[in-house]
Each structure stands twice: as C-alpha cells, then as structure tokens.
VEXDREN-2710 file (C-alpha; in Angstrom, 1 decimal):
% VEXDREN-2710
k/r/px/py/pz
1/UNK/82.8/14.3/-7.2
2/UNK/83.1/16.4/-4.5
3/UNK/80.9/18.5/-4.3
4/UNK/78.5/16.8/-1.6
5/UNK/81.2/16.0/0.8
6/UNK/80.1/16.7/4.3
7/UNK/77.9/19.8/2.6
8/UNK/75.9/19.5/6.1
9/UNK/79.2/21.2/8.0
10/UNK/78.9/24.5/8.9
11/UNK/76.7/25.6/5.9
12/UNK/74.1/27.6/7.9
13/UNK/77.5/29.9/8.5
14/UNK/78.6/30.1/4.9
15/UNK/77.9/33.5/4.1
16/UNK/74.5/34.0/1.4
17/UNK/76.8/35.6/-0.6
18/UNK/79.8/35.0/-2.5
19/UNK/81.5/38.2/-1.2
20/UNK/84.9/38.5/1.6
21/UNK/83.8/39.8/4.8
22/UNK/86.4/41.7/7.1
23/UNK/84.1/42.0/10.3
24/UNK/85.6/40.5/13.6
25/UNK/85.4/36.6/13.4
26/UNK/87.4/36.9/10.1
27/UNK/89.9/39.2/12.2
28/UNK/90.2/36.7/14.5
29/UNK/90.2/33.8/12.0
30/UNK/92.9/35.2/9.9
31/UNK/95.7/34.0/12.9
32/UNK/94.8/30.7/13.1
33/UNK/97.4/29.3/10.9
34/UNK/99.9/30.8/12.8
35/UNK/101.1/27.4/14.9
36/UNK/102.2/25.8/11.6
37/UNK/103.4/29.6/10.0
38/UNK/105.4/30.7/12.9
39/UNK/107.8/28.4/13.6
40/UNK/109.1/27.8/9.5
41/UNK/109.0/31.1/9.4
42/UNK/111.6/31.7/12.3
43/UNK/113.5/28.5/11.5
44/UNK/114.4/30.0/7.8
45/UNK/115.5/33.5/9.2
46/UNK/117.5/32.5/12.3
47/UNK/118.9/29.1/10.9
48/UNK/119.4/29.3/7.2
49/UNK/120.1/32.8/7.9
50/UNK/117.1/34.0/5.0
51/UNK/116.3/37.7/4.4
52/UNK/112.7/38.3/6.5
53/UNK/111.6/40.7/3.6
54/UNK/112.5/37.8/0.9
55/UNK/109.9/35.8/3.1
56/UNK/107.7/37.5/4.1
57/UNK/106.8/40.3/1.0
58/UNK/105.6/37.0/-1.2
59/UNK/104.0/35.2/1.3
60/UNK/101.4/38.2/2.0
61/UNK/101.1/39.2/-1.5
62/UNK/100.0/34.9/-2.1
63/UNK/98.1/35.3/0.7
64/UNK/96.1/38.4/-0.5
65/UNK/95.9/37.4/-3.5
66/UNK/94.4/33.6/-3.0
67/UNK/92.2/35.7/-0.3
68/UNK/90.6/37.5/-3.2
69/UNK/90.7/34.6/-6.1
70/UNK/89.3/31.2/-3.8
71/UNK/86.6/33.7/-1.4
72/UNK/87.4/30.9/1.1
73/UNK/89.9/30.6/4.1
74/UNK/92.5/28.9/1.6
75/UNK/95.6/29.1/3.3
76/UNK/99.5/29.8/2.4
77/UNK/102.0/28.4/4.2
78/UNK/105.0/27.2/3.7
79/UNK/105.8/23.7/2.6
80/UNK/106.5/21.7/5.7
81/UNK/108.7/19.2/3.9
82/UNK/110.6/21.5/2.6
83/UNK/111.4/23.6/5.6
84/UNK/111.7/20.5/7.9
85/UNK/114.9/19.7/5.8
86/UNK/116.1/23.0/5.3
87/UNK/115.8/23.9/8.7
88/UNK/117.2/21.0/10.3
89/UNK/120.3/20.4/7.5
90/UNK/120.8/23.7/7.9
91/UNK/121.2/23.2/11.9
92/UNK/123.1/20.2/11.4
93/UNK/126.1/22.1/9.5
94/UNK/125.1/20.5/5.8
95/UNK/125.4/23.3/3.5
96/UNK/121.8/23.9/2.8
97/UNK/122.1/27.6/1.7
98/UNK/119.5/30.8/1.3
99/UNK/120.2/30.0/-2.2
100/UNK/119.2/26.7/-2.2
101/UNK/115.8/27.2/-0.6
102/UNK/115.6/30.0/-3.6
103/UNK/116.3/27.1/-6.5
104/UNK/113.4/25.1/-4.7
105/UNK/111.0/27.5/-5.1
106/UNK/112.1/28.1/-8.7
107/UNK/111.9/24.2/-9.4
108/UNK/108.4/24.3/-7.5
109/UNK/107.3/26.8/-8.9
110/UNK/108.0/25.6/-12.6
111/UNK/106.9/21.7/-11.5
112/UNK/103.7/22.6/-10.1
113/UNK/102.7/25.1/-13.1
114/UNK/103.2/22.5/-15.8
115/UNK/101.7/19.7/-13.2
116/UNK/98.5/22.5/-13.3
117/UNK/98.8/23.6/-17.1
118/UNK/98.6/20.4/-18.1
119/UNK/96.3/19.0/-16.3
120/UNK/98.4/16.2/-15.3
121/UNK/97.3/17.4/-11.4
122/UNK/93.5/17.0/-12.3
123/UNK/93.7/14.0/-13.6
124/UNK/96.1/12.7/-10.4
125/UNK/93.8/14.3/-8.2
126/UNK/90.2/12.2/-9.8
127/UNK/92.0/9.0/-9.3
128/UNK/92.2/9.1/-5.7
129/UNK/89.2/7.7/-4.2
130/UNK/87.0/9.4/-1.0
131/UNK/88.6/7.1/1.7
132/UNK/92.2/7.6/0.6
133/UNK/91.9/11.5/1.0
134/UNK/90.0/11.1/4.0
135/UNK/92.4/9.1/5.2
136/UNK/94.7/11.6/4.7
137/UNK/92.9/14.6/5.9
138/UNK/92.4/12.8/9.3
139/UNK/95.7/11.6/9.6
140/UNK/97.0/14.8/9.0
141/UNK/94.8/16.2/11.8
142/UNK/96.1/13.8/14.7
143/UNK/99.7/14.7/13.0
144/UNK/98.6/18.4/13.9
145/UNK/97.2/17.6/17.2
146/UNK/100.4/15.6/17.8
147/UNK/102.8/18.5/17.1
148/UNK/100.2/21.1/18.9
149/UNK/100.7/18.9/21.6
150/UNK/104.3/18.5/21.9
151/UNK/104.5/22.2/21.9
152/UNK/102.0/22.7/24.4
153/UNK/104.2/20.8/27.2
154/UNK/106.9/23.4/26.9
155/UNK/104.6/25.1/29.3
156/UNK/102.0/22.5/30.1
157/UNK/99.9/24.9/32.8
158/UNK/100.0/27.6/30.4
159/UNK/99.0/25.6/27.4
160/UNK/95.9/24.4/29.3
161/UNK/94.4/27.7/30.4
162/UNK/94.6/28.7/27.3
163/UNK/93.6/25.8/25.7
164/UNK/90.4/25.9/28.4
165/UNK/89.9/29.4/27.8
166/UNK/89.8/29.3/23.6
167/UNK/87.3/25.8/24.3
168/UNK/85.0/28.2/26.6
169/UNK/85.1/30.9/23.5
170/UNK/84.7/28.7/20.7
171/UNK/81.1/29.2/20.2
172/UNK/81.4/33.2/21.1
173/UNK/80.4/35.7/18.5
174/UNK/80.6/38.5/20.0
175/UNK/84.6/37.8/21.8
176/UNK/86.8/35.8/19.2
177/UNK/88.7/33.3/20.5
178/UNK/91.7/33.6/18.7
179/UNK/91.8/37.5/19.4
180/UNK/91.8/36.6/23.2
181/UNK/94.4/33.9/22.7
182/UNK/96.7/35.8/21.1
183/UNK/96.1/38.7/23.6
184/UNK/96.8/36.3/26.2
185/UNK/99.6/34.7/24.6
186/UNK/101.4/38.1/24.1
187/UNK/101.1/39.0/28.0
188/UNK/102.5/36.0/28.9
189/UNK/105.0/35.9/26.2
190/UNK/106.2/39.6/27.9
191/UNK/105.9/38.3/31.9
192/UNK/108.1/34.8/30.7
193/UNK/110.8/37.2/28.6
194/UNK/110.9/40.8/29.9
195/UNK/113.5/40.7/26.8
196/UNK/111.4/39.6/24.1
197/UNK/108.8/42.5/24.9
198/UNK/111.8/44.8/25.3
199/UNK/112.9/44.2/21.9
200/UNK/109.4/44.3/20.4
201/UNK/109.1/48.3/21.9
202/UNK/112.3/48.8/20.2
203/UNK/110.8/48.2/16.6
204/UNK/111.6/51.1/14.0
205/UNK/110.0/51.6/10.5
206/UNK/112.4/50.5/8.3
207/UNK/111.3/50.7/4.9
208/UNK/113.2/48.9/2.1
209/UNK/112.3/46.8/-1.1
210/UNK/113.7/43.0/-1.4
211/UNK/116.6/41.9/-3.2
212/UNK/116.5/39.6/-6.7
213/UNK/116.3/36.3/-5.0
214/UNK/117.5/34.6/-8.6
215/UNK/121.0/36.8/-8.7
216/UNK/122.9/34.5/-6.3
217/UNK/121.9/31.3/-8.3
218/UNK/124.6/28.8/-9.4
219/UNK/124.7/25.2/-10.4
220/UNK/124.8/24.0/-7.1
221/UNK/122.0/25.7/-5.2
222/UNK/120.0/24.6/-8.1
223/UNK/121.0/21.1/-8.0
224/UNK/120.4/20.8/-3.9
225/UNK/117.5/22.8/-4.0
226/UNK/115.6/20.5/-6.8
227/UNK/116.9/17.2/-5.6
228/UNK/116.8/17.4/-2.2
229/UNK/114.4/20.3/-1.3
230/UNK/111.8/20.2/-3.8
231/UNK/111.6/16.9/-4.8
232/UNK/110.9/15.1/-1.5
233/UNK/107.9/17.8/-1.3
234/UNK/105.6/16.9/-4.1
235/UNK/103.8/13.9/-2.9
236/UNK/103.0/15.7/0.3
237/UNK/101.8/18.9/-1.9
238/UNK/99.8/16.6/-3.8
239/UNK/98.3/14.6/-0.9
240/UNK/98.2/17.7/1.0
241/UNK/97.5/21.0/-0.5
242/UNK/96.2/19.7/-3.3
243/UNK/94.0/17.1/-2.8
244/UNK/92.8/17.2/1.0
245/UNK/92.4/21.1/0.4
246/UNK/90.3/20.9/-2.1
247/UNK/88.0/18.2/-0.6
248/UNK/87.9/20.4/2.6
249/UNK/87.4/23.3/0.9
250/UNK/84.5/21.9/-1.1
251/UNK/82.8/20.4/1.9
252/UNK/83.1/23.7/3.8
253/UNK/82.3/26.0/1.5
254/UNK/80.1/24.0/-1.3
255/UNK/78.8/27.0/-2.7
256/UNK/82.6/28.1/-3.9
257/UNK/84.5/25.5/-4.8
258/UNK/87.9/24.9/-6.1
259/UNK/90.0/22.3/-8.5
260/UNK/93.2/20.8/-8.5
261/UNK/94.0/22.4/-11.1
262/UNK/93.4/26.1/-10.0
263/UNK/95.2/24.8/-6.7
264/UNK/98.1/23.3/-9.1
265/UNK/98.7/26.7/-11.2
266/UNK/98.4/28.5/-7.8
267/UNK/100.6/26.8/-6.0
268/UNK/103.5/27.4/-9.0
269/UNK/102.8/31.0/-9.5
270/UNK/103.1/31.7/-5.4
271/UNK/107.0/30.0/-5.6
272/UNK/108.0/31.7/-8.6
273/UNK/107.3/34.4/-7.5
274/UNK/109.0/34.0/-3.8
275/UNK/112.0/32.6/-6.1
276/UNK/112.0/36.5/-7.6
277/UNK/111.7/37.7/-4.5
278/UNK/114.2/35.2/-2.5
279/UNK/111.5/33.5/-0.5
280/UNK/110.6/30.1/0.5
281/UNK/108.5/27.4/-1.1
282/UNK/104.9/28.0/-0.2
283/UNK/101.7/25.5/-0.4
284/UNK/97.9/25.5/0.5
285/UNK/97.0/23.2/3.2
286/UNK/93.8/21.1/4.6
287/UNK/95.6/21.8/8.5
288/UNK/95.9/25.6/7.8
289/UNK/92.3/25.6/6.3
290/UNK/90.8/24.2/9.8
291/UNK/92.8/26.3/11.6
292/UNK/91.3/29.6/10.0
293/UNK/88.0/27.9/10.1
294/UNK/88.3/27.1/13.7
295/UNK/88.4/30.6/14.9
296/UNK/85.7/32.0/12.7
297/UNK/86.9/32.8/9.4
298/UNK/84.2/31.5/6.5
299/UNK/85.5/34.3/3.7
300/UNK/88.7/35.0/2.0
301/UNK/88.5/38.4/3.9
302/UNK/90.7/36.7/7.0
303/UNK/93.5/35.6/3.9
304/UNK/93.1/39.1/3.0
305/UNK/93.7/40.4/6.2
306/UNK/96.5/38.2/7.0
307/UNK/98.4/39.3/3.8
308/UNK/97.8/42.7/4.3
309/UNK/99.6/42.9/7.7
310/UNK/102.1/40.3/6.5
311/UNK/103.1/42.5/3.6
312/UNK/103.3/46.2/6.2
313/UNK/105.3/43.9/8.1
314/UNK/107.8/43.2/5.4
315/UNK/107.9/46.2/3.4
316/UNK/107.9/48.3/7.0
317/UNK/109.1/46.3/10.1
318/UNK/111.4/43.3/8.6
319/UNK/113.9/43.9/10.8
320/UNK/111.8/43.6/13.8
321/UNK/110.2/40.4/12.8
322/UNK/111.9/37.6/14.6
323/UNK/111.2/40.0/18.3
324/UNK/107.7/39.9/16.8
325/UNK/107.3/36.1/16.8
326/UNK/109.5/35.5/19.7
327/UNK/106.6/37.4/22.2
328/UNK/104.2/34.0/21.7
329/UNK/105.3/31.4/23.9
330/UNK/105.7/27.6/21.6
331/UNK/102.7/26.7/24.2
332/UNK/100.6/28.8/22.8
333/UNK/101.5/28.5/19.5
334/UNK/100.8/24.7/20.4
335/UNK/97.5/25.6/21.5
336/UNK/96.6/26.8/17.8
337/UNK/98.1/23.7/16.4
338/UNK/96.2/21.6/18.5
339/UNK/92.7/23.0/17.6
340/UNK/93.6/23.3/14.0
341/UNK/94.1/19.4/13.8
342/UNK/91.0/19.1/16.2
343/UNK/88.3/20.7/13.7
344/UNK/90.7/18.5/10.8
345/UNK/89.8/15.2/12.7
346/UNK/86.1/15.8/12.4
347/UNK/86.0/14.1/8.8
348/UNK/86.0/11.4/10.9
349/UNK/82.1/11.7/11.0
350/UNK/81.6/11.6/7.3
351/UNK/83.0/8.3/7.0
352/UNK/80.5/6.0/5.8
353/UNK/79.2/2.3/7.4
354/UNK/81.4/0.1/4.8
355/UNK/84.2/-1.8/6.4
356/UNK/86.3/-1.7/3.7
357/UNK/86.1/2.0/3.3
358/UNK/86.7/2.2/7.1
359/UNK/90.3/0.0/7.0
360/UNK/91.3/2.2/3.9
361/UNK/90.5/5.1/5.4
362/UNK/92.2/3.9/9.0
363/UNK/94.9/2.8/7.0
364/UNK/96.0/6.0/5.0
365/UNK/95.4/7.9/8.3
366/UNK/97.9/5.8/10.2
367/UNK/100.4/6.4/6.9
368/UNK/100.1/9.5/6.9
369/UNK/101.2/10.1/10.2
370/UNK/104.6/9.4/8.7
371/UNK/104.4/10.4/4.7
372/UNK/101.2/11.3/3.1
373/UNK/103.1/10.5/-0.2
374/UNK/103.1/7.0/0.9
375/UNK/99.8/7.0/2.3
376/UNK/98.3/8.2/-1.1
377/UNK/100.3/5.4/-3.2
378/UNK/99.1/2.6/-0.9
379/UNK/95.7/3.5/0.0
380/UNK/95.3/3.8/-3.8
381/UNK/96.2/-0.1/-3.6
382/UNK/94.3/-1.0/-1.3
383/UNK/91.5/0.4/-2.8
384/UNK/92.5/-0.8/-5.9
385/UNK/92.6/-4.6/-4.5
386/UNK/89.0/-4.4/-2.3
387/UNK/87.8/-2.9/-5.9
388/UNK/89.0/-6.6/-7.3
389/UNK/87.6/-8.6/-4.8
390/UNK/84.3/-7.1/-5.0
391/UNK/84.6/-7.9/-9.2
392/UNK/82.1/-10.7/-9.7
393/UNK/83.2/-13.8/-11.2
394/UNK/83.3/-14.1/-15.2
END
C-alpha cells in the first residue's frame, strides 16, 4: 500500500546498503529534531519540576535503540499533546504532578502495546486512505513551519541569517548545515546571555543512576495521568507517529520499510520503560523524521548518535542540562522547526490530479492544523461519502 509513495524522493541518496552510517551528514542530521525536543524537554524539568535523568536516560536509550531496529532517521520525541498539557497545567497552578506525567507513560505504554499486539493499530492504520494521511502529513508541516515561525521572531534578524545561512548550505556535502547552525546558534546564544555560557563552563561530571519512576504512584496520578494526559494523546499518535511516519518513512526510505504495527509495539515499550525510569511519554513523528532528513541524515546512525550523547548526558551531566539548552536562542531553535515542516510540506507534490482527492487532502491539512485526531475521523468521511457518490447506480 505504501510502498510506492513518492519512491522518486531522494532515493539516489538512500544508501545501497541496508547498514547505519555515522560519517558527517548523519552527525549533522542527528540535531534536527531538536526545535520540537528542546523546548518539551525544558518545559517538564523547569515547570513540572521532572528529574532531567528520568528524562533523558529513556529517551536516548529509545532513541538508540529505534536507531539500530528501523535503519532509518525514525525519530523519538516526546508526545506534544501530552507535554502541551502538562506543561501548561502545570504553569497554570493545576496540580499536574511528576507523578502524573509517570502514570501517562505507564497507561501509554500499556495502550499502545496491546493497540500493536493486537493488531488493532494495523488494521486502524489500512483504513485510512492516501489523501487523508497526506492530508495530515502536510498539515502537520505548515503547523511546524507555523510554530518555527513564531519562534523565529523572538529574534527576527537573527532567525533570518541563520535561516539564509542553513538555505545557502542545504545542498553542501562537505559543510553540514545543521553543524554550522548550531555552531552559530551557540555563539550567539553566549554574546545574547554572557550567563547562560557562564553556567554551561561550570558543568561537572556528575554521575548517578535514576530513581524508580513507578514508587511514587498512587490512585490519583494514575487517574490524571490516564484521563487527562494520555488519553487526549492517542488520536494524534495515531495520525501522527503512527500513520504519517510510516508513510514518510516508506516513501523516503522504500528499501526499509516499517508497519504500524512495529511503530505500535515501539511506541509502548519506549513509555514503559520511561514510566520505570520516571520519564515522559515519547512518540515517533513524520515532523521529527523531516527534520533529520533535512540536514542529511538517510541511516539510523544519526538516531544512534543522538541517543548516545543523550544518554552521556544523563547518566554524566544531568545536572547541567537545562544551562545546556538554554545556550540556543528560541530563534534558532525556530529556524530548525521551520525547515523541518518545510521538507514535511513537500508531499504536497505527490498529490495526484483528482479533485476530489485534492479537497480531502486540503481538507484534512486545514484540520489538522488544529487536531489531527479530528482531521483523521473526518477526512475518513469525506472519503467515505466521495467513495458513495462515485458508486454507480443499481
């Protein structure tokens, strides 16, 4: 079903064979999930007031280990729903505890195995038709290009040289973009916030081994963490790290494709265990996909790479970790985002000449903007009642 989608993208840069590669383009691809990882990530340490090792220690070992299982750029992130509430309830003085975020990835975790297991996921995931989930990928692009830009007018003159600079290196194989970016970013993260870079300098190896995120567990955190953290989540997942993922994935990368049901058992393992280790709900994703893809990564060596330094930094430096991310200024983390739901956009060009495909597919995109679990349920009826019409009459 999928397996021809937009096959023509990129494949003379799909490596012959089906091996990671670590050379410098997969360095520099390996950060370029970092507009949508960054700021959840901060959000659950300094507002929810969440242990950086409890976050950070699963999220590298997921990332590692999806790195070596998919071969592809498959991303881990963490569930934007999720966090969106957390973060802002949180903020807002509503008793959304550390615990809490724990029971949702515990109910995640344990929804999305037996959603995989089953193979209730697969059988969600054939029912939605091409123009729905393109729909959805492209809306979820201009939602990314949307956010990238909001983020880039915290510093509008700095978000445009960079974003000038990374456009003038996009095609470079020798200078990865996202390697100058960052190095960019960092030196004027240290010029804005003499501070930040202050703090970073002070950074210490601390080593220590995470807490057992289930010990703190009572009735209540499990009750607020499945019903209001979870729940709202799993229509995105499904729309989002389930379905678009593995229809950009597939187009990418042809010659290593994945299912919704791998992605479905995945996805529960990677929050059970962040529940053990008091982490945060975590998901695959078409954005952070494009994003990796963007700045050269085409293997699971950048996933690799990524978890690798994730899990030093957890294990070694947790304590330094919020100085760490503070050093990028939100424009530049912007300037990711933006270009991640750039190179997401282009399934625009594998839309076909039907008109009817083309309102379904404008329709779901439009949704989507605002929930991709909506988008899914009616671009399924709209498809659905141009499938009618087109019955012919008995």
């Amino acid at each position: 079903m999928q397996g021809d989608r937009g096959a023509s993208i990129d494949r003379a840069q799909v490596p012959a064979r089906q091996a990671n590669h670590y050379g410098r383009l997969e360095w520099a691809g390996a950060f370029g999930d970092l507009g949508t990882l960054i700021p959840f990530v901060v959000g659950y340490i300094g507002v929810v007031g969440m242990d950086p090792l409890g976050i950070l220690l699963p999220l590298g070992i997921a990332m590692l280990v999806c790195g070596v299982r998919y071969r592809t750029p498959i991303p881990v992130q963490p569930m934007k729903a999720t966090a969106a509430i957390a973060i802002t309830q949180a903020a807002s003085g509503v008793v959304v505890t550390a615990e809490a975020v724990v029971a949702a990835c515990l109910a995640t975790g344990v929804m999305w195995l037996a959603l995989g297991l089953s193979g209730l996921a697969s059988r969600l995931a054939e029912r939605v038709p091409r123009p729905v989930t393109t729909g959805i990928v492209l809306g979820l692009g201009i939602a990314f290009m949307g956010e990238g830009l909001a983020m880039m007018g915290s510093h509008a003159l700095l978000a445009a040289s960079a974003l000038a600079g990374t456009l003038a290196l996009r095609n470079n194989r020798r200078v990865p973009a996202m390697a100058v970016l960052l190095a960019f970013g960092g030196a004027c993260g240290a010029a804005l916030d003499p501070a930040a870079l202050e703090a970073l300098t002070a950074t210490q190896f601390s080593p220590r081994w995470p807490d057992f995120g289930l010990a703190g567990l009572d009735w209540h955190a499990l009750v607020v963490g499945t019903l209001f953290l979870a729940l709202p989540q799993l229509p995105l997942t499904l729309g989002n790290a389930v379905i678009a993922i593995r229809d950009e994935n597939n187009r990418l990368f042809p010659d290593r494709p994945v299912t919704a049901k791998g992605l479905a058992v995945s996805t529960g393992l990677m929050n059970l265990l962040a529940a053990v280790a008091g982490g945060m709900p975590m998901c695959h994703g078409a954005g952070g996909m494009a994003g990796h893809v963007a700045f050269g990564a085409r293997t699971g060596g950048a996933l690799v790479i990524l978890g690798c330094i994730v899990i030093v930094l957890a294990l070694g430096f947790s304590g330094s970790v919020s100085a760490l991310f503070g050093l990028f200024p939100a424009a530049i983390l912007g300037v990711v985002l933006f270009i991640a739901g750039a190179r997401l956009a282009l399934v625009v060009r594998h839309v076909g000449a039907d008109r009817a495909d083309r309102g379904v597919v404008a329709l779901t995109a439009l949704l989507a903007l605002w929930n991709v679990g909506a988008a899914c349920v009616i671009g399924l009826a709209a498809c659905a009642l141009i499938a009618r019409r087109r019955r012919p009459d008995r």
